[in-house]
C-alpha positions, 0 to 999 in steps of 0.5 A: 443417169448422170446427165440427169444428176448434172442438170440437178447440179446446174439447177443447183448452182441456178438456185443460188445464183437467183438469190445472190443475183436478186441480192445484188439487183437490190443493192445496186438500185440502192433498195436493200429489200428482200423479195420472194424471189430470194426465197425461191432461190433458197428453196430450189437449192434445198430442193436440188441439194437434197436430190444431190445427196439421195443415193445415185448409183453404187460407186458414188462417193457423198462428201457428207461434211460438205452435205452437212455444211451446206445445209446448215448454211442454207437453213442459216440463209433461210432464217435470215431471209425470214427474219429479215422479211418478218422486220421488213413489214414491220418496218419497211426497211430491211435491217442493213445487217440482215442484207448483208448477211444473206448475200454473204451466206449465198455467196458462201454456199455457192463457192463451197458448191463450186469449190470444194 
């Protein structure tokens, strides 16, 4: 059981990883667009993150302020990969400050993932 919930770790860490790594692939090639792929990182984060905090065996301790930041920040980086894409079509161009935004976000899920 707890191998299983260390590969739900790593495909949680991989999650954010995809998003801030699509993020980071964009801005280099000087882009600055959101693709799906970002969206995929976002939902397989959710995904592993609420795996992570299901119940697992007596004598697990959650830390649900981090579960309950964590997931507010992932629903925050959601609505701005959404809106952020919404005004793409529109547009063509990603709004600068919604870039930014999602990779500070994803950036800032992963450290609290690690760190705390």
């Amino acid at each position: 059981m707890e191998v299983l919930r260390h590969v739900i770790v790593l495909l949680h860490i991989v999650g954010f990883a995809v998003t801030f790594g699509a993020l980071i692939a964009e801005a280099a090639a000087r882009r600055f667009q959101l693709t799906p792929v970002m969206d995929y990182g976002v939902v397989l984060s959710l995904l592993t993150g609420l795996a992570l905090a299901a119940p697992w065996p007596a004598g697990v301790v959650l830390n649900y302020p981090k579960i309950e930041t964590k997931l507010v920040i992932l629903i925050a980086l959601g609505a701005v990969l959404g809106i952020g894409r919404s005004r793409q079509r529109k547009s063509g161009d990603a709004p600068r400050a919604l870039f930014y935004a999602a990779g500070v976000l994803s950036l800032t899920a992963a450290g609290l993932a690690v760190i705390w």
